[in-house]
N, C-alpha and C positions, 0 to 999 in steps of 0.2 A: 504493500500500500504506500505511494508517494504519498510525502507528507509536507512537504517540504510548505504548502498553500492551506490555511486552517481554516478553509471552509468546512466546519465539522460538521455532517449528517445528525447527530445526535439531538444539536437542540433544534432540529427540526422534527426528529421521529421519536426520541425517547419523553414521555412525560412521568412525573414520579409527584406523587399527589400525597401528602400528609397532612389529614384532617384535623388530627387532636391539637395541633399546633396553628393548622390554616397558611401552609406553606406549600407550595408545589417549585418545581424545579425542569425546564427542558434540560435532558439527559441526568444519569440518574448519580455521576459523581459532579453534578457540579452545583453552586451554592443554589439554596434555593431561594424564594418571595416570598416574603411575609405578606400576609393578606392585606391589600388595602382600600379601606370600604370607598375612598374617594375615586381613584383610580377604578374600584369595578363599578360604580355607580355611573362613572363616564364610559368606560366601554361593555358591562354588560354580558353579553352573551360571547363577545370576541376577548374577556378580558384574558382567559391563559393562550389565544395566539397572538395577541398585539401588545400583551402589556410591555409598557415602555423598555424596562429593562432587559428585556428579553431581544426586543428589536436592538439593544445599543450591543448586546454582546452579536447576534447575527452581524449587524455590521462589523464590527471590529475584527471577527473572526475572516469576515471576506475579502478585508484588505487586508489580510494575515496579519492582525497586530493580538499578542498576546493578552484575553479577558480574565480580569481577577475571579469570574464565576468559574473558570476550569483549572484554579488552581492545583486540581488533583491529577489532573493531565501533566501539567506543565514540570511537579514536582517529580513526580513519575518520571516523566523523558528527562529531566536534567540528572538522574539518577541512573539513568539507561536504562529506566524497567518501560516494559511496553506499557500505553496507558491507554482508556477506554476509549477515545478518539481510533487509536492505532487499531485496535484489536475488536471493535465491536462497529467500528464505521463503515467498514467497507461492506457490513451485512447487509447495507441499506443502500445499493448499486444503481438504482435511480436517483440518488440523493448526491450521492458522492461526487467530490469536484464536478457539483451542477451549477454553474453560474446565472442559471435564468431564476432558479427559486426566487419567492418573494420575500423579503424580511417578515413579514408580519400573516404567513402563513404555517400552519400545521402540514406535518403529512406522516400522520402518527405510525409508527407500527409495533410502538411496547406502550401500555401504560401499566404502570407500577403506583401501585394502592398502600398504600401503608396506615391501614387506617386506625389502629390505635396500639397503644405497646404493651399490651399485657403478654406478661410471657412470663416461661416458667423457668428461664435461665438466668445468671449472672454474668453473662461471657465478658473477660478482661476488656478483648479491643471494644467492644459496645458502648454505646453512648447513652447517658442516663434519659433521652429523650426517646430509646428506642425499646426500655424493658424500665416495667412498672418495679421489675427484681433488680435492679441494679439501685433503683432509687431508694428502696429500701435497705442494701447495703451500702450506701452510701446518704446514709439518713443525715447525719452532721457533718462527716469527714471530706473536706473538696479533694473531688478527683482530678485526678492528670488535665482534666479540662477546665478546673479551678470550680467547679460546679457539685453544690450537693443536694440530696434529695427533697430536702423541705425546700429551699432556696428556689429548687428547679419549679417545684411544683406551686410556690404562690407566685412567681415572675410568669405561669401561665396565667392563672386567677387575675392578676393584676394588667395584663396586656387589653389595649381594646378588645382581641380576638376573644378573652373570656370574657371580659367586661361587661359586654355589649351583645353577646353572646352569639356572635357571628358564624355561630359552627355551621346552624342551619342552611345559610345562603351560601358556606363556601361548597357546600357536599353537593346542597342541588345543582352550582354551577356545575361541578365537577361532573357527577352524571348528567346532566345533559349535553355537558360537551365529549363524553364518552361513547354518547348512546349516539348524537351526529356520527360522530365517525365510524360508529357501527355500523348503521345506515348507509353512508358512502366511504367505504372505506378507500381510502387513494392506494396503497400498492397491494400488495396481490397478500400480504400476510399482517394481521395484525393479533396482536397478544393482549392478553388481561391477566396481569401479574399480580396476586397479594402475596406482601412483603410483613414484616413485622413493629414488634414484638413477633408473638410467634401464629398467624394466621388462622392455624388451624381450632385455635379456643377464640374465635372472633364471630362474633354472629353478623357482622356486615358481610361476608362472601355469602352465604348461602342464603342471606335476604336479595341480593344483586342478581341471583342467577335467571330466575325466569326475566327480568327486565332487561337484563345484556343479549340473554337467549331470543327475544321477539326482536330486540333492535338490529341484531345480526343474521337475523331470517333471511332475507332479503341476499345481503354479502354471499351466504354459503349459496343459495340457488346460481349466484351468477359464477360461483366457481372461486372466490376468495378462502381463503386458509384461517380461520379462527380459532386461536388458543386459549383454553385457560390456564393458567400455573399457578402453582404455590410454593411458594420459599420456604422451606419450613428447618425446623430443627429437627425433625425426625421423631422426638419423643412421644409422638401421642401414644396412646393407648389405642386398643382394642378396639373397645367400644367406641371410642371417638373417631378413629376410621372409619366407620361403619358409614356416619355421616357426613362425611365428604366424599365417599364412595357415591353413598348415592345421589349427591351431587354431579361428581363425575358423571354417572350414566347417563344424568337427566342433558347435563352438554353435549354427551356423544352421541344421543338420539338425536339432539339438533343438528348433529352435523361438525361438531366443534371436536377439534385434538385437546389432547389432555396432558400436562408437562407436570412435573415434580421438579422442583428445584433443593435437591438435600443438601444442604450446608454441612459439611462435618469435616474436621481440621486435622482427626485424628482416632486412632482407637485404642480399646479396651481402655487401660485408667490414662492414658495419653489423651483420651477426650476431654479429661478434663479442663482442657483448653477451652471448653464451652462450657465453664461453670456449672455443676447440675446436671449435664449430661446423662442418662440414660444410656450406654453401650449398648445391653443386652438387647432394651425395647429398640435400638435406631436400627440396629442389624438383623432384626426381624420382618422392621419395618420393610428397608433396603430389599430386602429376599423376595417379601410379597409382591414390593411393586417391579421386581422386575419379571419377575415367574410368569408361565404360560395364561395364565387365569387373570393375569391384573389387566383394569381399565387403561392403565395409565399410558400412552404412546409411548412416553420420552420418559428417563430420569438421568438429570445434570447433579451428577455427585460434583461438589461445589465446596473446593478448601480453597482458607484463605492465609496464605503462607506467612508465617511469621517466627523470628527469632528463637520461643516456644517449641512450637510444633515441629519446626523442618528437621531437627533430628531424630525425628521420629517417624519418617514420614514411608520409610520400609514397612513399618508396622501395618501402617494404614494399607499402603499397597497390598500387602499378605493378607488381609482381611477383605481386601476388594475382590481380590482373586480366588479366595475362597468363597462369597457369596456370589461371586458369576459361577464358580463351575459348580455350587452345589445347587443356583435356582433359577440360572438366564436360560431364558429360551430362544433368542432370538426375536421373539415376536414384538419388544420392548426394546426401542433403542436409548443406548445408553452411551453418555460423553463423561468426559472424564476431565474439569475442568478447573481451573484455578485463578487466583488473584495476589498480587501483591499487595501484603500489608504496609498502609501507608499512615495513617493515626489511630493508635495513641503511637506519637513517633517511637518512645522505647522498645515496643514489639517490632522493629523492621527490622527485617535480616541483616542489613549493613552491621548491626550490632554483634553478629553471630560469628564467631573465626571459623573458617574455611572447612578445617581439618574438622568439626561436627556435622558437616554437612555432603562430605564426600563420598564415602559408604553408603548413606540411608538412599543418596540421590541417585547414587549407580543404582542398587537394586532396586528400587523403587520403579525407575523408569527403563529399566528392563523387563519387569513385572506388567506395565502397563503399556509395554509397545508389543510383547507377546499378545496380552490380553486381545491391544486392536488387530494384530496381525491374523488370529485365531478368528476372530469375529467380526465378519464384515460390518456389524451394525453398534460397535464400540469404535466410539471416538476419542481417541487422548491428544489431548494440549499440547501437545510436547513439546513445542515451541516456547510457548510462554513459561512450560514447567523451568526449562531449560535457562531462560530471558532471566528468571526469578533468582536462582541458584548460582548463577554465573555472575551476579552482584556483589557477592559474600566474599570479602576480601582475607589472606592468609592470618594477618598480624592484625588488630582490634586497637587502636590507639587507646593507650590509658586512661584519657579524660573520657573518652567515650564508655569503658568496659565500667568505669566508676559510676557513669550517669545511668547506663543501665540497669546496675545494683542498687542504686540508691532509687531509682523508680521502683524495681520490683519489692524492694523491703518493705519499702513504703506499703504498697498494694499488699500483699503479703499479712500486715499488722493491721490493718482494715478489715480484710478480706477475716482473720481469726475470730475478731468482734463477734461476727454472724456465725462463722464455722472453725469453731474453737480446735479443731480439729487439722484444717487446712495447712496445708506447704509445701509451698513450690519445689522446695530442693528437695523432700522425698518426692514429690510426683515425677519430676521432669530431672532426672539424674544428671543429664549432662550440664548445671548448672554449677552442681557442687566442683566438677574437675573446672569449669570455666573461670571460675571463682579462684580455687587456688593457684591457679594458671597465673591468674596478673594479681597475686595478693592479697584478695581484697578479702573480709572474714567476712563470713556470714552468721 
């Protein structure tokens, strides 16, 4: 993908909508708008394809001048990791280095719902605006983001958005700007993505689906491709399966494919990279939806590589490869895909010395190019896995291996408050040798 010209497809086709807050964002790493009742009051029913801001970064992006909304692109590429521009742009082939687009038009083909954060995890890299559980481990204590739970939660109370109680007129914008594009969908595929907290304990997807399903009636007869996905963490239960199963079916009767998007970073007690975590249930879960018998079309196993987890990331492999060959069938395709972690800054690999990461990352992605080689309808990353790992430099400068340890101690002495029990250096072994490596005690 030439890049060199940052006309990026994204904040044309990705939108990422968070209601609890009343922020949405074109493309789904870059800053989002805070809701504002003057600005929708003047445009309305165009306010998420015209609003101001949104048109100032289109421009900027078209005479290739660097927008402070994509600073997660930008950090990314000056670090040589590939970034969402790079890697998710080119999916969007009518978009891409198209210079007739309009600034102040949509031509959506993800939207991503994030509609409130209850979830039943703690996960470190997360954001206390994205799990109701982190707010509550971080009830007094500011985190890495300088932000703590009470704090977080009356600065929502106290904003116009709660004030005034704006929630109502951001959501209706939102689905009727959903359900247009339903209707006319502009490229040939479009998605309906819930995001977290953790989706699956959310009663807005399964109130959405007969209203998404009638407005995309139309789309599927003329031959367009309609997704729904869910991002999930993998832990539900049983029982709560059941209920987004039969969700599922009721999309697939319409005509709509059906995605899983499983976030998991690591395995067995190595998950606990995802605070809470559930192994047993996630690898259960993992098996069902890919086995002959599941609705589900697609599952994108989805790690987000970080400091933490990469030397562990064999483990994970051997577990992936174990639940393809004891329940894939083929009929389920499955990708194998990843991200670099890039905030909270002290989980990013650059922090990692080389020499942890050499072994897990051979067999790991020896494991997973067998897998694709074996299975035509596995797809691995390799690329990016590779983009990722090849960051991670031999020698770790001291100020940096200090600022690390003094992040994670920190979190660590936090994190025991709630789980008196918790720490890193039994969970994640390869800390304590990194530790005594450059001196530092723990």
């Amino acid at each position: 993908m030439t890049t060199d010209w940052l006309h990026c497809p994204m904040s044309y086709a990705v939108y990422k909508f968070q209601p609890e807050i009343g922020s949405f964002s074109a493309c789904c790493d870059a800053n989002g708008y805070d809701f504002d009742l003057k600005t929708f009051q003047e445009l309305g029913n165009d306010y998420f394809e015209k609003h101001p801001m949104l048109i100032q970064r289109k421009t900027s992006l078209f005479n290739s001048k660097r927008h402070s909304d994509c600073s997660q692109c930008w950090q990314k590429e000056d670090m040589g990791l590939s970034s969402m521009r790079q890697e998710q742009g080119s999916e969007y082939n009518t978009l891409f280095n198209n210079h007739h687009l309009e600034f102040d038009t949509a031509y959506p083909g993800r939207f991503e719902l994030w509609m409130n954060s209850t979830c039943n995890l703690g996960c470190f890299m997360c954001h206390l605006g994205n799990s109701n559980t982190l707010r509550k481990i971080w009830k007094t204590d500011k985190d890495i983001r300088g932000y703590d739970g009470i704090g977080y939660d009356l600065s929502l109370m106290k904003s116009d958005f709660g004030k005034h109680n704006q929630h109502g007129l951001f959501v209706d914008a939102m689905l009727a700007f959903i359900t247009k594009h339903l209707r006319e969908v502009k490229l040939y595929d479009l998605t309906v993505a819930y995001l977290g907290g953790e989706p699956t304990l959310h009663s807005e997807m399964y109130e959405h689906a007969d209203l998404f399903i009638e407005a995309g009636r139309q789309a599927i007869l003329d031959g367009k491709r309609l997704t729904i996905e869910i991002t999930t963490n993998g832990t539900s239960k049983d029982k709560l399966n059941e209920r987004f199963y039969k969700m599922f079916e009721k999309y697939k009767s319409a005509g709509w494919r059906v995605t899983m998007k499983l976030s998991q970073d690591s395995a067995g007690e190595f998950a606990q990279v995802r605070h809470g975590s559930d192994f047993e249930q996630i690898k259960r879960n993992f098996g069902n939806w890919i086995n002959k018998d599941s609705a589900v079309d697609k599952v994108d196993s989805f790690t987000v590589v970080s400091g933490i987890n990469l030397p562990y990331i064999d483990t994970m492999a051997e577990y992936i490869e174990d639940v393809v060959n004891s329940h894939y069938s083929g009929t389920t395709k499955l990708a194998i895909h990843f991200n670099a972690l890039i905030d909270p800054e002290w989980m990013q690999v650059k922090y990692l010395p080389k020499h942890f990461v050499t072994q897990p990352f051979n067999k790991a992605d020896a494991i997973f190019t067998a897998l694709s080689d074996t299975h035509p309808d596995i797809y691995y990353n390799q690329s990016l896995f590779r983009n990722i790992t090849g960051t991670t430099i031999a020698t770790v400068a001291p100020e940096d291996a200090a600022f690390f340890f003094e992040k994670l101690d920190y979190i660590n002495t936090v994190y025991k408050k709630t789980y008196p029990n918790w720490n890193f250096f039994e969970t994640f072994p390869h800390l304590n040798e990194y530790a005594t490596e450059y001196g530092i005690i723990v």
